[in-house]
C-alpha positions in Angstrom: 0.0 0.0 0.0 3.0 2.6 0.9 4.3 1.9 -2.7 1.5 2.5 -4.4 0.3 5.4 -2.1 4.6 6.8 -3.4 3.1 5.8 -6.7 0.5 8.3 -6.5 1.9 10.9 -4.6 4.8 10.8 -7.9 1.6 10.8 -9.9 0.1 14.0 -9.5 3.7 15.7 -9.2 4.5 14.2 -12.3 1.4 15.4 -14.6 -0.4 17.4 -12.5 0.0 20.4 -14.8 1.1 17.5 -18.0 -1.9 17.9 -19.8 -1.4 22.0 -19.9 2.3 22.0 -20.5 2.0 19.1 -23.2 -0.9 21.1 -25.1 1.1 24.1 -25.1 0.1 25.8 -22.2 1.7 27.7 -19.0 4.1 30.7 -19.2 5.8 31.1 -22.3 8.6 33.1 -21.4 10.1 29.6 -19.5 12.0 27.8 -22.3 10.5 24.7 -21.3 6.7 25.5 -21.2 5.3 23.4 -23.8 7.5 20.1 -23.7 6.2 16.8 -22.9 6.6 15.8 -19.0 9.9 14.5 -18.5 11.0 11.3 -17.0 14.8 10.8 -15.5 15.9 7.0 -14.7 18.1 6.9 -12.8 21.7 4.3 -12.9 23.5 1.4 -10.9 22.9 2.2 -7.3 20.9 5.5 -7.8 17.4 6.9 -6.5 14.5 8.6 -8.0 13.6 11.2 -5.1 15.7 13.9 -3.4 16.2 14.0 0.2 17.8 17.3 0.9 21.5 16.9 -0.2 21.1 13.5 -0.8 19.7 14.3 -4.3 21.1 11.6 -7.6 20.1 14.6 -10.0 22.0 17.2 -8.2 18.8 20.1 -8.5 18.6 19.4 -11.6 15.6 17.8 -12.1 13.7 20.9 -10.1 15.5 23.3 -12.2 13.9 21.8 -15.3 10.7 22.1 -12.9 11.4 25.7 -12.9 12.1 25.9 -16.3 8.8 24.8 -17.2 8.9 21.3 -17.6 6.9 18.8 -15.5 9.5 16.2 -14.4 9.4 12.8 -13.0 12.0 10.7 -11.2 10.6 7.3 -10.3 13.1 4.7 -8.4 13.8 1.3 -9.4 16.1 -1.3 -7.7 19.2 -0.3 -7.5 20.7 -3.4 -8.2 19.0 -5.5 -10.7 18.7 -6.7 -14.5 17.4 -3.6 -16.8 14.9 -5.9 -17.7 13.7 -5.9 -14.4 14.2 -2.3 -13.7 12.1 -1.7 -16.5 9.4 -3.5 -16.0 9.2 -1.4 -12.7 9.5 2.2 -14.4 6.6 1.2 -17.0 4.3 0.9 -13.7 6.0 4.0 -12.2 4.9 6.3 -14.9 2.0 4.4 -16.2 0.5 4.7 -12.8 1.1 8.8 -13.3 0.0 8.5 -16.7 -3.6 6.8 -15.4 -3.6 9.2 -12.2 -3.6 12.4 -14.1 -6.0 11.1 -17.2 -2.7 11.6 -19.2 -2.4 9.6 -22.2 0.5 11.6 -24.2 3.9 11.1 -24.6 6.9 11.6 -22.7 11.0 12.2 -23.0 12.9 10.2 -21.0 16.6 11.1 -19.8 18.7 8.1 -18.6 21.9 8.3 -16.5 24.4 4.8 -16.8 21.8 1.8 -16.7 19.1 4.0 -16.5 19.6 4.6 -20.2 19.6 1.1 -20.7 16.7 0.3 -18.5 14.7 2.9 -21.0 15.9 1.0 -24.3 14.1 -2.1 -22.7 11.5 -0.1 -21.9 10.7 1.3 -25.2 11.9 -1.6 -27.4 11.0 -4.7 -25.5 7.9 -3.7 -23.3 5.7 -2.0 -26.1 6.3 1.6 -24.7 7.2 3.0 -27.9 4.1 4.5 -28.7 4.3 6.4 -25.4 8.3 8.0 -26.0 8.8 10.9 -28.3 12.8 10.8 -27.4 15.4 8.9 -25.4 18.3 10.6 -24.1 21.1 8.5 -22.6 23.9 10.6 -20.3 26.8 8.9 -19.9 25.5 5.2 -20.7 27.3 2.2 -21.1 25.6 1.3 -24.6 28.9 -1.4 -25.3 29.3 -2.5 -21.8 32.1 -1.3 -19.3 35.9 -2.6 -19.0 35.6 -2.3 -15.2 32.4 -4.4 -14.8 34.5 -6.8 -17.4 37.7 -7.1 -14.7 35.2 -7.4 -11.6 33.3 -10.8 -13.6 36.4 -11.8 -14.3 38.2 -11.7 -10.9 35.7 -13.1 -9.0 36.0 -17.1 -9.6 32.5 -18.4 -11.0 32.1 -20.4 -7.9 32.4 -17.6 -5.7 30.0 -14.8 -7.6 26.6 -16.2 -5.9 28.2 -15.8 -2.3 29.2 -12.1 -3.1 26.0 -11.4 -5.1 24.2 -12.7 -1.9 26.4 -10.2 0.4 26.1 -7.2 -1.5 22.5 -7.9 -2.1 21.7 -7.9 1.7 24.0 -4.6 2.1 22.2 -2.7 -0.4 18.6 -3.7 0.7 19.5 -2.6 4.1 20.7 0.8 2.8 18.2 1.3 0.0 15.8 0.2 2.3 14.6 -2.8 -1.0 14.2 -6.1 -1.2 14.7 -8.0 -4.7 18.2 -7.0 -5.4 19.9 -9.0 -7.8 23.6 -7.4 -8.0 25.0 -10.8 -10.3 22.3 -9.5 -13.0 23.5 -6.0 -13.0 27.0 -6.8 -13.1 26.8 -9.0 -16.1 24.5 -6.5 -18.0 26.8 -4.1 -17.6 30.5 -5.6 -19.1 31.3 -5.7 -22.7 30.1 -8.8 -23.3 26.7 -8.6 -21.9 26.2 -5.3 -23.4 26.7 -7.1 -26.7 24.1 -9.3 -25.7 21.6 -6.5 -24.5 21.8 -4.8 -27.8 21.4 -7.3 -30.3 18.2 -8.3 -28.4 16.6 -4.8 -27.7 17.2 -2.8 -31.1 16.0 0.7 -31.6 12.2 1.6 -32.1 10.8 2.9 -35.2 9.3 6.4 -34.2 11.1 7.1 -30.9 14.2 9.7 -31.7 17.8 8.7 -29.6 19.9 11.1 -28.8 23.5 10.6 -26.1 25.5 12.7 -24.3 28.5 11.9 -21.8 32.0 13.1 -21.2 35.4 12.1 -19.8 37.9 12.8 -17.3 41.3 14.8 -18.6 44.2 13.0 -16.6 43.9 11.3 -13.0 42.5 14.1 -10.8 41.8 12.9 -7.9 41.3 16.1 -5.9 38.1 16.9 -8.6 37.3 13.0 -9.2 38.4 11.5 -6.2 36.4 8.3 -6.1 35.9 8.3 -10.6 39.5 9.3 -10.3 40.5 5.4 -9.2 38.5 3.2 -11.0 39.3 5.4 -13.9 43.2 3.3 -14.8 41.2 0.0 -14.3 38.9 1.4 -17.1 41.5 3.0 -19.1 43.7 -0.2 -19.1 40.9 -2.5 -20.1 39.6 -0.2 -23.0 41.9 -1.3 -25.4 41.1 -5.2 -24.8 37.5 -4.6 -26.0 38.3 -2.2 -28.8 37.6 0.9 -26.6 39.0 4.5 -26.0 41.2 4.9 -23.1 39.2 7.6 -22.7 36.4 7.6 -20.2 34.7 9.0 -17.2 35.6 6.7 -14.2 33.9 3.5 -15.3 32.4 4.3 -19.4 34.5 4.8 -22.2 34.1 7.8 -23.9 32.5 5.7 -27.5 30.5 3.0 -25.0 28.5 6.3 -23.6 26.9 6.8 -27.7 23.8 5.7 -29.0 21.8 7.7 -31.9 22.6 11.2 -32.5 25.7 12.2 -30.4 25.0 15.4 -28.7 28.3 15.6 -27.2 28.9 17.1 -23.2 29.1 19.8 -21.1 30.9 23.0 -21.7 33.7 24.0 -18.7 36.7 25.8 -17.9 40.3 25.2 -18.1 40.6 24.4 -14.2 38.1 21.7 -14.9 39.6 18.5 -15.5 37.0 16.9 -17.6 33.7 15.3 -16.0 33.3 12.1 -14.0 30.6 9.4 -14.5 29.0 11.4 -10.9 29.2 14.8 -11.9 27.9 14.5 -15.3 24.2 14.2 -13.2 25.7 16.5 -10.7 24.7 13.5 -7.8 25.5 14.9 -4.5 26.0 17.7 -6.0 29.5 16.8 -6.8 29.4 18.5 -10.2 28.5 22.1 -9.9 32.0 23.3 -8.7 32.9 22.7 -12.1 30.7 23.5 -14.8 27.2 24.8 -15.6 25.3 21.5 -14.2 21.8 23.4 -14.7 22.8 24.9 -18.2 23.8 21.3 -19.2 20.5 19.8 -18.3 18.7 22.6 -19.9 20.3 21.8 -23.2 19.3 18.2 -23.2 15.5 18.6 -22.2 15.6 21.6 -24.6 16.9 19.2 -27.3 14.2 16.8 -26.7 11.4 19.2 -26.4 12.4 20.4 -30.2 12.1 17.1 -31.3 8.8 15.9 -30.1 
């Protein structure tokens, strides 16, 4: 009852004012007044709701709020197959969609997995139809050299043991049951990528666009945690065919899919822009470039294209 009573809550704050803003209506001086709502899924390990600094998206999904747009950011498991994760953000904004008599379309921004939970989604749960774009941020699209070295180090025999530990330790601090951290690991190397892709292909009708960016040397003042798994990353690239270039954990050609829209502008202090501060979680990412201005660009992308 609690998750369905969340459900609803999300609901009305998701398309209360939908039908308005996708018809056209609301303030027109706000450069977002007018787009379809706007639904952010969320990576590996991530959340949907903000709870005061403890916010994945950084203020960035309230600035686009205040921008005009009508946003929703649902959670799924934070450790689980995308098919799974999926399945769960098709209720998540169906049940808005139902709550609000909403039966438009909607953009949908995905950070890391959440990029590829939205590709199942639209491809491989008949939600086509209801997706005007699909903008992944930073994806994994070919899989990632660092999930690639974990599968490998840990013998076969001794995967379900740690699955089963770091299952337990993220329910307890994600407050979920159902995690399945042996699925999400082997989505997310090369070789299940490869997998993932050749079974969920693009939709007819639904526009793709990426964006992502990469770290500029081994910072680890601005990247400290990015900044060590980024050597694992860069040393395994090459193995799978991959730029050495990458943002902590993605290479910088694993993070395209559809149009390439490129990444965010910064300054010459900035070195580059880590898999966490390209969402700006924790607000890691706004001491170093225009995290707001970034996200504007991308939901103002997809609101010219619906």
């Amino acid at each position: 009852m609690l998750k369905r009573a969340k459900l609803m809550v999300a609901g009305v704050l998701f398309l209360a004012a939908g039908a308005v803003s996708a018809s056209g209506g609301g303030s027109s001086s706000k450069p977002l007044a007018g787009a379809y709502p706007i639904v952010m899924t969320h990576g590996i390990f991530g959340w949907g709701k903000s709870t005061g600094i403890v916010d994945y998206w950084g203020g960035n999904a309230a600035y686009l709020q205040s921008q005009g747009a009508t946003v929703l950011t649902p959670t799924v498991t934070a450790t689980n197959s995308s098919a799974a994760r999926a399945a769960q953000l098709k209720t998540a904004i169906q049940t808005a969609m139902a709550a609000n008599n909403y039966t438009g379309k909607v953009h949908i921004l995905g950070h890391s997995q959440g990029g590829l939970d939205a590709r199942y989604l639209v491809s491989n749960l008949s939600f086509a139809s209801k997706v005007a774009t699909l903008t992944t941020i930073n994806t994994p699209h070919k899989g990632s050299p660092v999930a690639s070295v974990i599968e490998a180090v840990i013998p076969n025999w001794a995967l379900p043991y740690v699955g089963t530990v770091v299952n337990t330790l993220v329910g307890v601090v994600y407050g979920q049951s159902s995690q399945n951290a042996v699925a999400a690991l082997k989505l997310l190397t090369v070789s299940g990528a490869t997998s993932f892709n050749a079974s969920v292909p693009n939709a007819s009708g639904v526009k793709y666009f990426s964006y992502g960016s990469y770290m500029i040397g081994n910072d680890l003042i601005q990247h400290p945690a990015m900044g060590l798994l980024a050597p694992i990353c860069s040393i395994g690239a090459p193995f799978y065919g991959m730029s050495v270039w990458n943002d902590g954990v993605v290479p910088d050609d694993s993070q395209r899919w559809g149009t390439w829209k490129g990444g965010p502008s910064y300054g010459v202090l900035t070195t580059g822009v880590d898999h966490l501060e390209a969402t700006n979680a924790l607000y890691l990412g706004q001491a170093w470039y225009d995290t707001n201005g970034y996200f504007l660009k991308m939901a103002s992308n997809a609101k010219s294209n619906q």
